[in-house]
C-alpha positions in Angstrom: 42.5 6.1 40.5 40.0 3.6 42.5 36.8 3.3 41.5 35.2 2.5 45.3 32.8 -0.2 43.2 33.6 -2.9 41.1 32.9 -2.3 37.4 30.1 -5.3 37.6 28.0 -4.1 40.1 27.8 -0.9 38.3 26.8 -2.6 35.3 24.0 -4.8 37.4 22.9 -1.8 38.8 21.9 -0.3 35.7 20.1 -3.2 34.6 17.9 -3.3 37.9 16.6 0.3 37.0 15.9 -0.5 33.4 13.2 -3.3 34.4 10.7 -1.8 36.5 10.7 -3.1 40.2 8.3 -2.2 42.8 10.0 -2.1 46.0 7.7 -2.7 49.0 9.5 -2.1 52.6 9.4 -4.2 55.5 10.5 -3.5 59.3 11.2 -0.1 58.2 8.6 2.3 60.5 7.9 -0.4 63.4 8.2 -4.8 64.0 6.2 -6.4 61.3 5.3 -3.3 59.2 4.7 -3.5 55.5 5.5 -0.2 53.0 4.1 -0.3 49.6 4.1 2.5 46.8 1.3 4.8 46.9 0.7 4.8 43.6 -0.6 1.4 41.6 1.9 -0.8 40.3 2.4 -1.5 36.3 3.0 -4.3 34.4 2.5 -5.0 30.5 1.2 -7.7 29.0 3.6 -10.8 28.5 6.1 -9.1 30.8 7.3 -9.7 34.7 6.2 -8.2 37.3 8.8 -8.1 40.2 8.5 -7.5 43.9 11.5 -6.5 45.8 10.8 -6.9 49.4 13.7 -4.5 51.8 13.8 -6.0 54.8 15.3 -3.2 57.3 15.1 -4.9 60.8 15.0 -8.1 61.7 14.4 -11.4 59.5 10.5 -11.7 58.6 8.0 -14.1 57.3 5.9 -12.5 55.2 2.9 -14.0 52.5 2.1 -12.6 49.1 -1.1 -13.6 47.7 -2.9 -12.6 44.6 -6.4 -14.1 45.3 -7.9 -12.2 41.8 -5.4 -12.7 39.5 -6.0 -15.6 37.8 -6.9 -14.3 34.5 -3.7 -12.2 34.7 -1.5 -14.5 35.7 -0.4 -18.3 37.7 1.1 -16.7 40.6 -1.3 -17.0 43.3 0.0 -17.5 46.9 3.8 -17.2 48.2 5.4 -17.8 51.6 8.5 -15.8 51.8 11.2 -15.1 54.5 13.4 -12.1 54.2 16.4 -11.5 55.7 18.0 -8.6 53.7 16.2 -8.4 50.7 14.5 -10.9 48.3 13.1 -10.3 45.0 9.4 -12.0 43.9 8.9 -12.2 40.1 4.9 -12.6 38.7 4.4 -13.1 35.1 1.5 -11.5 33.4 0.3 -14.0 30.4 0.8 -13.2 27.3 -3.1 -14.1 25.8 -4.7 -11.7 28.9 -6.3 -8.2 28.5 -5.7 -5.1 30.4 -7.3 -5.1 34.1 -5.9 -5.1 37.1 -5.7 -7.4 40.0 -4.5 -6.8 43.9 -1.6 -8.6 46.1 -2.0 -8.9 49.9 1.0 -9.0 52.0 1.1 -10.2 54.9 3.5 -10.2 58.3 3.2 -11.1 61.9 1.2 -14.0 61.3 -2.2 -11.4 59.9 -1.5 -9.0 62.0 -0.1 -6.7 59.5 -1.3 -6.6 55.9 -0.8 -4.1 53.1 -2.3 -4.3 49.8 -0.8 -3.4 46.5 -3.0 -2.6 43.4 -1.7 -3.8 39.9 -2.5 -2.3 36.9 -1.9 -4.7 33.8 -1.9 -2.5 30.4 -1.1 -3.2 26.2 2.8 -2.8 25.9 3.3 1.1 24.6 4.6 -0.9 20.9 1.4 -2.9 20.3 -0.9 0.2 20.4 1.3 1.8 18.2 0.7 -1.6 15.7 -2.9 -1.1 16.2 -3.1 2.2 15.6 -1.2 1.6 12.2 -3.4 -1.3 11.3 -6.6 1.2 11.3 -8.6 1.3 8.1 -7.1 3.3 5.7 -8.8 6.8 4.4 -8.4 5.6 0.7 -9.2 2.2 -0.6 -5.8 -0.2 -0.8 -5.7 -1.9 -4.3 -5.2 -5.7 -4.5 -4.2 -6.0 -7.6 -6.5 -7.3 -9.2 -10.1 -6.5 -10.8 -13.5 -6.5 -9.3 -15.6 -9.6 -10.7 -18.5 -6.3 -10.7 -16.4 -4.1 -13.1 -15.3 -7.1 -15.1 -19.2 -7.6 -15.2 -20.3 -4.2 -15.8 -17.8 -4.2 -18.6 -18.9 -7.2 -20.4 -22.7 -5.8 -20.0 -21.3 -2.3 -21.5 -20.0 -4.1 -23.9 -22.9 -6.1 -24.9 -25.0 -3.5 -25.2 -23.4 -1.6 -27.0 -23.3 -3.9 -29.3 -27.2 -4.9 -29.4 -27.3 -0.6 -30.1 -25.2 -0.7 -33.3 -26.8 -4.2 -34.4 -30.2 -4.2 -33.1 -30.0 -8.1 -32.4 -32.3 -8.3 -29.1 -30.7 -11.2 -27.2 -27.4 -9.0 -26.5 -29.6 -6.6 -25.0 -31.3 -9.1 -22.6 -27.5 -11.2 -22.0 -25.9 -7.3 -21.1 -28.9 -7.7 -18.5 -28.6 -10.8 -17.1 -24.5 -10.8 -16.8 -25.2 -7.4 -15.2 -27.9 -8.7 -12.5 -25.3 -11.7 -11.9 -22.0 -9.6 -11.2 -24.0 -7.7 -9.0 -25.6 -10.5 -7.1 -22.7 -12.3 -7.4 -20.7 -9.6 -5.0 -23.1 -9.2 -3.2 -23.6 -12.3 -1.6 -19.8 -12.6 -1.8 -19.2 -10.0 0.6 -21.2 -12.1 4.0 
């Protein structure tokens, strides 16, 4: 039994389709003419974005350019000749937010151009981070005490004690440590 293709280009082949390529068509439909998807391109933050241009007539000299992308990404103007097919990687930065940006091709010297919109979202993982990272219904505990309660329980406990012994200064110290614990957090909080 012959497999009619080699084992390795089965095995690139399945790699192409996992990264997602936009193919854009040239010489397909008439000399010079430039084919792009209908619907916008996608590409996630800190990824690559990659053109594959299919040439299906004669070698061409085509230009990409990406005049508003700069806050998306460095790639801003290439010149590109294509004789079969020829793939055009853009990285998206890293440190960008979603937006988009459009690239301009361009064949028979201006007289054919095509544009292709770019949609540049979160990756699908890092919403799912930030939705986890949401405050939490309940309160987390830190471990810790609240300076307030360890406060509120040194007041209780002066007082209480002025109550049983009639002494006045514990009832004016249960005061004062109150109003500071509570002033204290308070201004700790800004």
């Amino acid at each position: 039994m012959k497999i009619p293709l080699p084992f390795s280009a089965l095995v690139v082949a399945g790699e192409i389709q996992d990264k997602k390529i936009v193919e854009v068509y040239l010489n397909r439909s008439g000399i010079n003419s430039i084919e792009v998807p209908r619907e916008n391109a996608r590409a996630e933050i800190g990824t690559t974005l990659s053109l594959k241009f299919l040439n299906r007539g004669a070698p061409i000299h085509i230009t990409a350019t990406a005049s508003n992308a700069g806050m998306f990404t460095d790639f801003f103007h290439e010149n590109l000749y294509v004789v079969d097919e020829t793939l055009l990687p853009i990285p998206i930065r890293k440190e960008c937010q979603p937006g988009f940006f459009d690239i301009e091709i361009i064949a028979g010297y201006g007289v054919m151009k095509a544009a292709l919109r770019v949609d540049v979202e979160r990756p699908a993982d890092l919403d799912a981070q930030t939705r986890t990272k949401d405050v939490p219904i309940q309160p987390v505990a830190h471990g810790r005490p609240n300076l307030m309660m360890v406060m509120m329980g040194i007041a209780l406990i002066l007082y209480s004690t002025w109550l049983y012994t009639g002494i006045a200064f514990l009832n004016t110290a249960s005061f004062i440590v109150l109003i500071v614990g509570a002033l204290f957090t308070w201004y700790r909080q800004g």
